[in-house]
Structure formats: structure tokens, C-alpha cells
MIKOL-33936 format. One record per residue (C-alpha): z, x, y; residue number from 1. Coordinates in nm, 2 decimals. Layout:
BEGIN
SITE       pz       px       py    nr
SITE        Z        X        Y   NUM
...
// end
This chain:
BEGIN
SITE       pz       px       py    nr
SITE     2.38     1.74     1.04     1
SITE     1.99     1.83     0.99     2
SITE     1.81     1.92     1.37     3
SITE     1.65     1.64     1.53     4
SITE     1.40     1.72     1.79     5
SITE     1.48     1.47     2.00     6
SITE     1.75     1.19     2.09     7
SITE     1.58     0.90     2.30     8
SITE     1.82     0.72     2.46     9
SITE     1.80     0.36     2.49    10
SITE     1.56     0.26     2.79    11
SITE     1.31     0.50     2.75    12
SITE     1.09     0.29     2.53    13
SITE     0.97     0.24     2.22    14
SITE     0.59     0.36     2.30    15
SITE     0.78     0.70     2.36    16
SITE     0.91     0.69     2.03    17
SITE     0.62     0.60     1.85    18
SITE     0.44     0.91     1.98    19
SITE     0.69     1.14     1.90    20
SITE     0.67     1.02     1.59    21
SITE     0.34     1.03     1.56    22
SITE     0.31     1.40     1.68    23
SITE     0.56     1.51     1.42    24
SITE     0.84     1.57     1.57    25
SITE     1.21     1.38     1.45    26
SITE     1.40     1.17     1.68    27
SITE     1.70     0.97     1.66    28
SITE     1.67     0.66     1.85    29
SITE     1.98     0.51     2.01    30
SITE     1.85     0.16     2.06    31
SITE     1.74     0.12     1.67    32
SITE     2.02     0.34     1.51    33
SITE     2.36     0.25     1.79    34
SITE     2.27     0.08     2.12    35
SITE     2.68     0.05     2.14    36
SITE     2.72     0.45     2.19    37
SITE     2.80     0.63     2.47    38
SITE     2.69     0.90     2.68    39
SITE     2.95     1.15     2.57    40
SITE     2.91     1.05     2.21    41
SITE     2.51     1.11     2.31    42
SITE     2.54     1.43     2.39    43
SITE     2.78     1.51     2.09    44
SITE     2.53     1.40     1.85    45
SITE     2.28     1.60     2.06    46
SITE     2.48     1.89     1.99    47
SITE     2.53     1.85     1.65    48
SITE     2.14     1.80     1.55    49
SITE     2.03     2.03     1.84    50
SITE     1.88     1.80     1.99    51
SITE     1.70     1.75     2.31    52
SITE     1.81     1.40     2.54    53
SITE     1.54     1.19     2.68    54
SITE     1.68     0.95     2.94    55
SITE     1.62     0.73     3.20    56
SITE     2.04     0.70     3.24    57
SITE     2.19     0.91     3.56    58
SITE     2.49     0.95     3.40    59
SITE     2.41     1.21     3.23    60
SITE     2.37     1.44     3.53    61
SITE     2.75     1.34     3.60    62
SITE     2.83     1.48     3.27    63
SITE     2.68     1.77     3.25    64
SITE     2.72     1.88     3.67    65
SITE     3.05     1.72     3.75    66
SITE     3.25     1.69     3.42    67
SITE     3.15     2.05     3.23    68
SITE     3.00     1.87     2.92    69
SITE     2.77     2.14     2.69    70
SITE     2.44     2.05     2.59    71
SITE     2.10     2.13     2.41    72
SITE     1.88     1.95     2.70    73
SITE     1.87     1.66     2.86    74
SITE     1.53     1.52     2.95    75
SITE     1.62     1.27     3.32    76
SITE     1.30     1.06     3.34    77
SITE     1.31     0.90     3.66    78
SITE     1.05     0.61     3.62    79
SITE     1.23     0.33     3.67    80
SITE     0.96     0.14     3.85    81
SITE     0.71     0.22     3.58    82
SITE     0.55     0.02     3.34    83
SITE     0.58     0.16     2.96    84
SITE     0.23     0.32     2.99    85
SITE     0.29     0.49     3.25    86
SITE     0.59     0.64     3.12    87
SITE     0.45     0.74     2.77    88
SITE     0.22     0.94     3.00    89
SITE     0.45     1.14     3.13    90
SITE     0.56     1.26     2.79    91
SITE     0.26     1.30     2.64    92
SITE     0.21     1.55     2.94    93
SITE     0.56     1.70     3.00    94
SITE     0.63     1.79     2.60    95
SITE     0.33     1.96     2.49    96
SITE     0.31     2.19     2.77    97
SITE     0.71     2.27     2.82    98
SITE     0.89     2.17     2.51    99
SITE     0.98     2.52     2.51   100
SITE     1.17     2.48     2.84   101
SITE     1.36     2.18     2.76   102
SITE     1.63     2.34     2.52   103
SITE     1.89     2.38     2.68   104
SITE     1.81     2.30     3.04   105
SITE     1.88     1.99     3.24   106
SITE     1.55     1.86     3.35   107
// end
């Protein structure tokens, strides 16, 4: 499978994707391509594309902290009270300036 910069889980929103798109990078988007998959198979596809989670879903901590599961990077946003602008904020600030420390890492 080709590398996909990011995997956007359902949730996040589509203004996130839209950016990303618009900045150049590839995403798979779980919502448009297989709202009916689940976390583990998430983070399967993540490792097969290299990929890079972004996720509003807890469970993922659970995964990767209490079951063992391996990943490329899981991006936990934890905006559940906020409005879709608000949350496209946050990205636009929290990729540009540390997309290098999201590889890998559980953030």
C-alpha cells in the first residue's frame, strides 16, 4: 500500500480534511472510504500506509497503552466541546509546527 500522511478518523471533521488536502498532504478518511471499520483495523491500515491517526476516539489510548498494539502515531484530539472551527484551528497550528513529532508517538 502507497504512504498516506494521514488517517482521519471519523469525528474529526470534514473542515480538517479539506485542509489537509488542501496543504498537500494524502489522507484516507474513514468516514468517506469505511465509517463501519474499527479501531484495530485503523491502526492496521495506519501501519500499512505509515500513516499518522487523527482522532477524537479514546479508544485508541486503550490500544496502544493497555493492549500492546504498534503504531505510526496517533494524533488524540480532545475537543469534544468544540465547534468545527475551532478544531480546524488546532490543526492548522499543531501540524505545521510538529508534524515531525507526530510519527510514531502517541499524542
Amino acid at each position: 500500500m502507497r504512504e498516506i500522511d494521514f488517517i482521519v478518523d471519523a469525528g474529526v471533521g470534514k473542515s480538517i480534511e479539506n485542509w489537509l488536502l488542501s496543504e498537500g498532504y494524502s489522507i484516507y478518511s474513514v468516514i468517506s472510504s469505511n465509517p463501519e471499520i474499527s479501531d484495530p483495523e485503523i491502526i492496521s491500515l495506519a501501519l500499512e500506509s505509515n500513516s499518522v491517526i487523527i482522532t477524537m476516539d479514546k479508544d485508541f489510548g486503550e490500544l496502544v497503552y493497555n493492549r500492546n498494539f504498534v503504531h505510526k502515531g496517533i494524533l488524540l484530539l480532545r475537543l469534544e466541546d468544540a465547534v468545527a472551527e475551532e478544531k480546524l484551528a488546532s490543526i492548522q497550528n499543531i501540524i505545521p509546527e510538529h508534524i515531525d513529532k507526530l510519527k510514531n508517538k502517541f499524542s
